[in-house]
N, C-alpha and C positions, 0 to 999 in steps of 0.2 A: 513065804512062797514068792517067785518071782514072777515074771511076766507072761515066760513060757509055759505050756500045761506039761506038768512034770517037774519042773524046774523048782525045786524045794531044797532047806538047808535044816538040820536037827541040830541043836544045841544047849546045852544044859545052862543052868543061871550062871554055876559057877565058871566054866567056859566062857559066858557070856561077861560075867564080874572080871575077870582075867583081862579078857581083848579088850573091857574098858578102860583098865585100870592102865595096861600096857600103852593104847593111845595118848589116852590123858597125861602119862607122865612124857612122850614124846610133844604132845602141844605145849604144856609148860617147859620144856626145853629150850623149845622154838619161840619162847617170851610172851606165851597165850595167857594171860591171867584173868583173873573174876571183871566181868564187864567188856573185856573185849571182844570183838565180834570177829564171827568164823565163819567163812562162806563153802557150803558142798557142795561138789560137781558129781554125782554118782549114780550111776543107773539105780534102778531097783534089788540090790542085795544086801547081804549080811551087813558088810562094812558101811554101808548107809545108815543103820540104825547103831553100831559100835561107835561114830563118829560123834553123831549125836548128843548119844549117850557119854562120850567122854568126855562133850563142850558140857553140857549139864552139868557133870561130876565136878566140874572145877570150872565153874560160875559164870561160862564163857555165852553168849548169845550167838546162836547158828540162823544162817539163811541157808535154804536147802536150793540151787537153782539145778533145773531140767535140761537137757538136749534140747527141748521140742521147739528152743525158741533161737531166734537169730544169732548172730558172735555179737553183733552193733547191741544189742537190746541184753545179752549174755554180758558182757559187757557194761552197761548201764545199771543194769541191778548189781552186780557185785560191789559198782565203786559207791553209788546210792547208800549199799547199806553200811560204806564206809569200814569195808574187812581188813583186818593184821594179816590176815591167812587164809587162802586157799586149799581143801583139801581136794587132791581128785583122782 
């Protein structure tokens, strides 16, 4: 569910195993491997948790960061947590 009241997404595992698998093989493309770190820019929907779930699948460490906070402080955490990649 998302933020808005109504705003809902239905999805089966297998769907769900799919757009993971689909990610995942697109981050190791892009040279994402086991230990390295991935930073998410993504409101609250589906592909917020497929992201995730794709760093996971292939051993990668994700930092989730928010809108709510400044570009200067946006900024600061990302390079902090020392990311290869930006998802957003």
């Amino acid at each position: 569910e998302g933020n808005e009241p109504g705003d809902s997404t239905k999805i089966t595992y297998r769907e769900l195993l799919h757009k993971v698998c689909q990610l995942a093989n697109v981050l190791r493309s892009q040279g994402v491997k086991k230990g390295d770190r991935v930073s998410i820019y993504l409101p609250m929907i589906l592909e917020l948790v497929i992201a995730m779930l794709a760093c996971a699948r292939i051993g990668a460490l994700h930092c989730v960061v928010f809108a709510g906070f400044s570009a200067d402080s946006l900024c600061e955490r990302i390079l902090d947590c020392g990311s290869s990649l930006l998802i957003t």
